[in-house]
C-alpha angles and dihedrals in degrees: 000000000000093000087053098057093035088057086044091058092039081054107047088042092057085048087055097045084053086049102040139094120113135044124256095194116124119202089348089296116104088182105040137183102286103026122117120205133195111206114183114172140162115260120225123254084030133311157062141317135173138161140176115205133186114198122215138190127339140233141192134218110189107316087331121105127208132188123214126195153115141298142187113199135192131172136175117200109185121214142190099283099356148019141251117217128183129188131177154110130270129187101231128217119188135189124195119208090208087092102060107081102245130174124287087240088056099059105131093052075076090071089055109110110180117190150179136219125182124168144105141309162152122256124181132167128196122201117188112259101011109055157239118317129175159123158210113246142124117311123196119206125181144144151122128282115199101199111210098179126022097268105020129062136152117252132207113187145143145198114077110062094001117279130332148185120206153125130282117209120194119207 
């Protein structure tokens, strides 16, 4: 399992290198006070995640630029004999490599945005013969999108629903 992820990020690292050049960063922020964004991935072992997020307002500390915003959250893991489900809401807060000064030959770290999600939600979980089982409590989501075009990046993240790899769409 873990050769199989680690050739899916080699993969997908060697797709973004093809497709990138230039930054898509504005002001030092990728995802920036304003902006929505729709985020749907594949859960390891096996199963779904998806997100919508609304960003905003903004802050700096020093020269570096952080995002702050919303997000509702759902995920399905599927198990031998059940399911596990989880669905919340996390205040999000992102940071965007693209404002600390780097080397010319570092240029794509700039399209790096890393963020973190914490909030609340709901996680059940049903196994087959036994029930459903579940409960409300305090749910952590956080990550890293490499965005490859203006509007669209590959996300890695985990938390909510276990870890994920996925695409983030902005509208």
């Amino acid at each position: 399992m873990k050769k199989g992820i680690l050739t899916l990020v080699l993969t997908l690292a060697c797709i973004i290198g093809v497709f990138a050049g230039e930054t898509y960063a504005k002001d030092g922020m990728l995802i920036a006070p304003g902006d929505k964004a729709l985020t749907v991935g594949l859960n390891f072992p096996l199963g779904i995640n998806a997100g919508y997020e609304m960003a905003f307002g903004k802050f700096n500390i020093s020269d570096f630029r952080f995002t702050y915003g919303a997000k509702g959250l759902g995920s399905v893991v599927f198990l031998s004999g059940g399911m596990a489900y989880t669905v919340g809401a996390v205040g999000t807060l992102h940071f965007s490599w693209s404002c600390i000064d780097l080397p010319e030959n570092l240029w794509w770290i700039q399209n790096i945005d890393t963020f973190f999600g914490l909030g609340i939600g709901y996680t059940g979980v049903t196994v087959e013969g036994l029930g459903n089982y579940g409960g409300i409590g305090i749910i952590t989501h956080g990550g890293s999108s490499y965005f490859f075009k203006e509007n669209l990046a590959v996300t890695l993240a985990g938390g909510l629903g276990g870890s994920y790899i996925g695409v983030l769409l902005k509208m």
